[in-house]
N, C-alpha and C positions, 0 to 999 in steps of 0.2 A: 553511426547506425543506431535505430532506436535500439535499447536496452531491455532483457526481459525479464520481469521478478515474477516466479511462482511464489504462491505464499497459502499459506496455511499448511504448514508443513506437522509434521506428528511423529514422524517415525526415520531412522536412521537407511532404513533401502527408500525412502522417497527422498532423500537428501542426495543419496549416492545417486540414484534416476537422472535427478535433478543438473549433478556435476558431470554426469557424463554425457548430459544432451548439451551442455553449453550454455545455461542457465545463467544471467548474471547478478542475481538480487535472490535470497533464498529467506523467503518470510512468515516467519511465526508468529502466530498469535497468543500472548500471554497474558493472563490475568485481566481478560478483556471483562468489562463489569455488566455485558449483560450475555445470556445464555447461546452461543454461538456452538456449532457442533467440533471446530480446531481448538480450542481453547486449551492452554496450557499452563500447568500453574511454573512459578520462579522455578524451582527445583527442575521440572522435566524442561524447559525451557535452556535451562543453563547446561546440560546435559545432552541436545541436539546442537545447539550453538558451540559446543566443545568437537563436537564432530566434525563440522564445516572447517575446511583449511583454509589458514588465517590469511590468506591472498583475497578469498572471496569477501566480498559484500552480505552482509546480515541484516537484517531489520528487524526488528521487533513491531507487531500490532499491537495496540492496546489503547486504552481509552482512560483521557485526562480529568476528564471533566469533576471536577470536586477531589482531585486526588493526586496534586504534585507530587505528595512525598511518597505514593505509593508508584510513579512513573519511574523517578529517580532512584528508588530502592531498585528497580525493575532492571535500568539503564546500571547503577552500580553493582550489579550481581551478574547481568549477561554478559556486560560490553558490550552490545553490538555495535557494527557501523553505524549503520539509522535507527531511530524512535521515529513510530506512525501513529501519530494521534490519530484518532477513526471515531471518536465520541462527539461528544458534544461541548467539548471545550469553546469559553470564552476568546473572545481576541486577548482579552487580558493574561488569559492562560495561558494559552499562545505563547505569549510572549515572552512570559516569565519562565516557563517550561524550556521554549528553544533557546534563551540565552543559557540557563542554565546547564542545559546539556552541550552547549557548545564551549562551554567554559572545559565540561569533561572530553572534550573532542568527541564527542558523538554528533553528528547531521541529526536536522527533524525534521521530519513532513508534518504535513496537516492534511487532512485527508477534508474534502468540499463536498457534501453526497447531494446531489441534486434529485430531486423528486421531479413528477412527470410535468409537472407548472416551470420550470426549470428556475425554481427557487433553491437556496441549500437547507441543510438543515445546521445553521448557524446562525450569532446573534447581529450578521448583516447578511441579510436572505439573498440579495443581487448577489449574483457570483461575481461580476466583474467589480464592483465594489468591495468585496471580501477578500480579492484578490490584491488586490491596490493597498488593503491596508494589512494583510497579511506581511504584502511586499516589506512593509517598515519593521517588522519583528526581524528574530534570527534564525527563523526560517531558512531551509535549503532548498526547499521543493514544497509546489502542489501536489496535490493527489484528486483526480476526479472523478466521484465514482457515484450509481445511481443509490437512490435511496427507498425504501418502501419501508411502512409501519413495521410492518412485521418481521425484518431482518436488518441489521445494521450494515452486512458487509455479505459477499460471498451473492448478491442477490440474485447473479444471471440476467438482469435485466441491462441491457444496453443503454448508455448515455447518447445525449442530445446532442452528436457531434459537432453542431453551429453554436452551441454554448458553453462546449470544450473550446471550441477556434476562440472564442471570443476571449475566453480564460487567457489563453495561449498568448491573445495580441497586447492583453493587458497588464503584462509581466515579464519580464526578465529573469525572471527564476524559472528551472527545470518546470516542465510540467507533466505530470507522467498520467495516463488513460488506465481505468480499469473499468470492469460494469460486461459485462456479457461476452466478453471476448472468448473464443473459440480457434480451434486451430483452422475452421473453413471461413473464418469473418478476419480474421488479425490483420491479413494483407492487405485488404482495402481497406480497412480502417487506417492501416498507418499511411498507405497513398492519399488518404483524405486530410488526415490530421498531422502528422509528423509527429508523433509526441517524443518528449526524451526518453519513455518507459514505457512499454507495458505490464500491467498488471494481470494476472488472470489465476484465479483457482478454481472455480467448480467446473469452469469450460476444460479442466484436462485433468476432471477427478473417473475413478471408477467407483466411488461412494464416500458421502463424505467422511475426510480424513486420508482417503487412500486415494494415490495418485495413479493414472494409469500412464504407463512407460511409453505407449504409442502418441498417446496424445501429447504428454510432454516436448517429446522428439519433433512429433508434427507442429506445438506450437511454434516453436524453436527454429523449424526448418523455413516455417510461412512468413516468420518475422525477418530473418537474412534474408530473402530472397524477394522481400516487399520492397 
């Protein structure tokens, strides 16, 4: 059954929201380096992550790009299960990033943000090319999600799901969907695509940072029953 990560989590009753709808990825965004409205720094980060009971799945968001050792201070201070690179990391960062945290037993995604050309914003634009050579790092997963200038993450705009499928056909690794999902779109999105994950936070906010309890539930209920 697909998987489902809320993320941009902020506060300790959206975490608890979160575990009692059945939530199975619970993700924070830390020390992300450009101005995003979740943002949290190491200290309030490692203090919600303290909260979450150590059965569940954790992720950390944040962004590589020029800044290994501020990832891995990030990754050494939370623990989580996953690091989500969401920046603009090189393949070479990539690389060196996810061995390195896998050496600490942490998983890492790489987050592909496809713009409306359905290019990424990475240094091999093809998605399915990006994806091939991602393949050869230590990588645990895709992340596909849409991109616009003016926001890194959290966009609401929905993905190109024929260049999701194509991501999908061209790997072997998890591939997890985010980008506009909603609790009234989730179901047929995952009848179309199957992903391993979804992803979704402004589709089940009631302002950003604050989660609303219905909509969580409802995303929750639309994805088992997809």
């Amino acid at each position: 059954m697909t998987k489902v990560k809320v993320c941009g989590l902020m506060n300790r009753k959206d975490i608890d929201i979160c575990i009692k709808a059945g939530v199975d990825v619970l993700g924070f965004v830390v020390e992300y380096p450009s101005p995003v409205p979740w943002n949290l720094t190491i200290e309030q980060g490692k203090e919600l992550i303290n909260w979450v009971p150590s059965h569940l799945t954790t992720c950390v968001v944040t962004g590589g790009a020029g800044r290994l050792d501020k990832v891995l201070e990030i990754a050494d201070q939370l623990k989580p299960t996953v690091v989500q690179l969401h920046h603009r990391e090189t393949l070479q960062e990539v690389r060196e990033i996810s061995r390195r945290l896998q050496s600490r037993g942490i998983k890492t995604v790489k987050a592909l943000r496809i713009d409306k050309q359905g290019n990424c914003d990475f240094d091999i634009p093809d998605p399915v090319l990006a994806a091939w050579e991602l393949a050869k790092t230590d990588l645990w997963a895709i992340l596909v999600d849409s991109y616009t200038e003016d926001r890194p993450g959290g966009t609401g705009v929905p993905v190109d799901l024929p260049v999701f499928r194509k991501i999908q056909q061209s790997t072997s690794m998890p591939v997890i969907l985010a980008g506009g999902l909603t609790p009234a779109n989730v179901s047929a999105v995952i009848g179309a695509t199957q992903p391993y994950a979804v992803d979704v936070l402004t589709g089940v906010e009631q302002e950003p940072g604050i989660k609303n309890p219905d909509k969580v539930l409802n995303f929750v209920r639309a994805v088992v029953n997809a």
